[in-house]
Structures are given as C-alpha cells and as structure tokens.
N, C-alpha and C positions, 0 to 999 in steps of 0.2 A: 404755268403761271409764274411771272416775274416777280420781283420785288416791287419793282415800280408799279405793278397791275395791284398787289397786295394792299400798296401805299395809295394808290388809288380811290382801292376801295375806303378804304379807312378814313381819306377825308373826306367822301359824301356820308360815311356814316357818320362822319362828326358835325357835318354841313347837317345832316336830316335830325340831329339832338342838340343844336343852336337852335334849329326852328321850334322843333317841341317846346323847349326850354321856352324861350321867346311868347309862343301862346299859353302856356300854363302862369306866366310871367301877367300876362294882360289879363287871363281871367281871375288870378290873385290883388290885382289893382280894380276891376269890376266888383268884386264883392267888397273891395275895402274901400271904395268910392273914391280911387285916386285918378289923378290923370296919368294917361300915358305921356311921357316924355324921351324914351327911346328905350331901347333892352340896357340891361344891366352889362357892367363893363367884364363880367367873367365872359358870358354870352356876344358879347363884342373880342375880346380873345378866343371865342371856339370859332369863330366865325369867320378870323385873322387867322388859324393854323388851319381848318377845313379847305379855306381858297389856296393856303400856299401850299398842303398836300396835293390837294386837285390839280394844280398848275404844274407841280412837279411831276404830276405822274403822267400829266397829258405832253408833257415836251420828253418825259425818259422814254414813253409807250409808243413809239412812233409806227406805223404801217410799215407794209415792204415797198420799199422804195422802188420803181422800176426804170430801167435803161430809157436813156431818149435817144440814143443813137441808134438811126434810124436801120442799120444794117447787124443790130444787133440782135444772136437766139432769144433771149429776154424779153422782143419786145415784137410777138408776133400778135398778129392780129387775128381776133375769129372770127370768120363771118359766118352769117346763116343762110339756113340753105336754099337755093337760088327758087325757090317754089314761092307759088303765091299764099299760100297759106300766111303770110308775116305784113300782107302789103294791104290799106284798110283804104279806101274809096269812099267810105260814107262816113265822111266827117262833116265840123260845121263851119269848114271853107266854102264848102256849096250856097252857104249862105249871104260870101258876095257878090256883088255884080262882075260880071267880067269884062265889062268895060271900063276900064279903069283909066280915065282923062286928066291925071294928078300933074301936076306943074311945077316944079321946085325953084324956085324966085335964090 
C-alpha cells in the first residue's frame, strides 16, 4: 500500500463524515423547525479537502500501464482455447428477421 492509496482512503473517509455530518445537520434543523438552506460552511470545507484528497490519489494511483507497440513481450495476447465450450448460439439475435431490406438514403 502506497501513500497515495493511504491518501485515498482518507478522503472517502472524510467524504463519508461531510455526509454524516450533513444529515445529522438537517435532522437538527427538523426538530428545530428550521429551513434547510445548504450544510454549514465547515461541512462545505470537509467536502473541498475529501474531493481534492480523492483526486489526488486517483491521478497518483495510476494502473500498470501497458505497451502498444505491437511487437512488444508486454503486450501478448490470450486467447481461449479453440473448443466450443466458449461459443453460445442461443442468444436474442434469433429474434430478428433475416431479411433484412434496410436502405440508407
């Protein structure tokens, strides 16, 4: 586990306690018979450092990139194995016609 995976986590956990906050927030305005008018402005900063943790950990956490050049070890293909066991014949294409007299203008 990275830093960045670490940092990750840590802005959905601050993303998942703006929310809490947020609804405990409207049922304290429900019992005091106020309107809602938007979450409070610390709840508006948890909610500004949650997304820019998130962001940052989804551009540092990147996947393994793979080769596109096509004659490259990196970038072999699998196939499966040539038996029919993979190949399915009763699907719901059977369900169109096969005369198919379409005209493209």
């Amino acid at each position: 586990m990275g830093a960045g995976f670490v940092i990750g986590v840590v802005g959905v956990l601050i993303l998942s306690h703006a929310a809490y906050s947020t609804i405990q927030y409207r049922s304290l305005l429900k019992i005091t018979d106020e309107e809602f008018s938007g979450p409070p402005i610390n709840v508006v900063m948890e909610l500004i450092a949650g997304l820019v943790l998130c962001m940052w950990a989804a551009v540092t956490v990147p996947g393994k990139f793979l080769s596109i050049l096509p004659h490259s070890d990196e970038n072999r293909v699998v196939s499966l194995p040539a038996n029919l066991d993979f190949m399915i014949f009763n699907h719901r294409g059977k369900a169109f016609p096969l005369d198919m007299d379409v005209k493209l203008k």
